[in-house]
KETOR-86116 format. One record per residue (C-alpha): residue number from 1; residue in one letter; x, y, z. Coordinates in steps of 0.001 Angstrom, whole numbers, plus 500000, padded with zeros to 6 digits. Layout:
BEGIN
<r num="NUM" residuo="a" X="X" Y="Y" Z="Z"/>
...
This chain:
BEGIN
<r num="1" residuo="x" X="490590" Y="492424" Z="496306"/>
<r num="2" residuo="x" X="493535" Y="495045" Z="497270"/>
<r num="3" residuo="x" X="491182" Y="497810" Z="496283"/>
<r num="4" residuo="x" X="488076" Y="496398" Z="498629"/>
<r num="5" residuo="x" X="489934" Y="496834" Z="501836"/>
<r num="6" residuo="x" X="489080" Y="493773" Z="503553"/>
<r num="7" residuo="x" X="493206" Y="493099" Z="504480"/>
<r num="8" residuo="x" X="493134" Y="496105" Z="505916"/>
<r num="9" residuo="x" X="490243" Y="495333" Z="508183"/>
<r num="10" residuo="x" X="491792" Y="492218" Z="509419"/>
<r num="11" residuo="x" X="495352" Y="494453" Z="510126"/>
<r num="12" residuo="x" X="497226" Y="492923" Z="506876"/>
<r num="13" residuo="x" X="499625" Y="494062" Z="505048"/>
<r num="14" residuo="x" X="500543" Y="494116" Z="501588"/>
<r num="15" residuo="x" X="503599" Y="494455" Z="500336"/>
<r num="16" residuo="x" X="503961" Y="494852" Z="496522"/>
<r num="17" residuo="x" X="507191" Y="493791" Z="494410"/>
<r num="18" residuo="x" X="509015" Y="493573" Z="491741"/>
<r num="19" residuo="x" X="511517" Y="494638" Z="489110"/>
<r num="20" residuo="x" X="512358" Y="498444" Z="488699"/>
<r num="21" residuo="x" X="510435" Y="500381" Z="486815"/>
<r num="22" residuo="x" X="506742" Y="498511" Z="486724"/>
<r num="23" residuo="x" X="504715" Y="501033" Z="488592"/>
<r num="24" residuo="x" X="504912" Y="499625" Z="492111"/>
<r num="25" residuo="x" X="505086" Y="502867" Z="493991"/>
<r num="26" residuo="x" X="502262" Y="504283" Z="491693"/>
<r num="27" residuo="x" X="500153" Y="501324" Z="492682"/>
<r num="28" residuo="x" X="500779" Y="501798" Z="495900"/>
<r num="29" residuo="x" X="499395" Y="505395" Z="496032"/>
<r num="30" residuo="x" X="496688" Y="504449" Z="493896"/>
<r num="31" residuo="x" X="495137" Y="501786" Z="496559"/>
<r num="32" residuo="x" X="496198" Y="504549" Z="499448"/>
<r num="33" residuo="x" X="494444" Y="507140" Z="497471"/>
<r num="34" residuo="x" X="491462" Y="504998" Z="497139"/>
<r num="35" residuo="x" X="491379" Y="503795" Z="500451"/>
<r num="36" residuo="x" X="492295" Y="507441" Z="502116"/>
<r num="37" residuo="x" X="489092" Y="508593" Z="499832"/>
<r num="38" residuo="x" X="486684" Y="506032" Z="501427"/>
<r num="39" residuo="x" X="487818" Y="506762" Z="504762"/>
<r num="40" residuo="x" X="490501" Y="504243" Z="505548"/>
<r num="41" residuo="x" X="493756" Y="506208" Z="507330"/>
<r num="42" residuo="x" X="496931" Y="504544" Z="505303"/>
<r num="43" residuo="x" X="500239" Y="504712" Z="505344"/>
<r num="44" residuo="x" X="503001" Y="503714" Z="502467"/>
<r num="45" residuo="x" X="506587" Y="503341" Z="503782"/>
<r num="46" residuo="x" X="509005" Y="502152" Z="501484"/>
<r num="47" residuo="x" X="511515" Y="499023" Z="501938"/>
<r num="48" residuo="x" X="514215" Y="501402" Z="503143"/>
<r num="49" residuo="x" X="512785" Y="503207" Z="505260"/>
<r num="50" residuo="x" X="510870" Y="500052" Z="506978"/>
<r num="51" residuo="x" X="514943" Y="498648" Z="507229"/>
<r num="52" residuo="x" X="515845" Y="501991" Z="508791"/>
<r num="53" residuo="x" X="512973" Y="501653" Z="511430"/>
């Protein structure tokens, strides 16, 4: 389902968590990376930063 794209077509998010250390950021770039691939602009921004904003 994240990998289809369809929440991104209806202007979604998804926000991904979690304990330390389970791969969340590399999921993350994964479905950008997939999505980026099959034409979809993306952008990952990280709880921090989104605070900072």
């Amino acid at each position: 389902m994240l990998l289809k794209g369809d929440w991104i077509a209806r202007h979604e998010n998804c926000a991904i968590i979690g304990p330390t250390g389970i791969g969340k950021s590399w999921l993350a770039c994964a479905i950008g990376r997939i999505r980026c691939l099959a034409g979809t602009p993306c952008r990952r921004l990280s709880a921090r930063k989104r605070s900072a904003a």
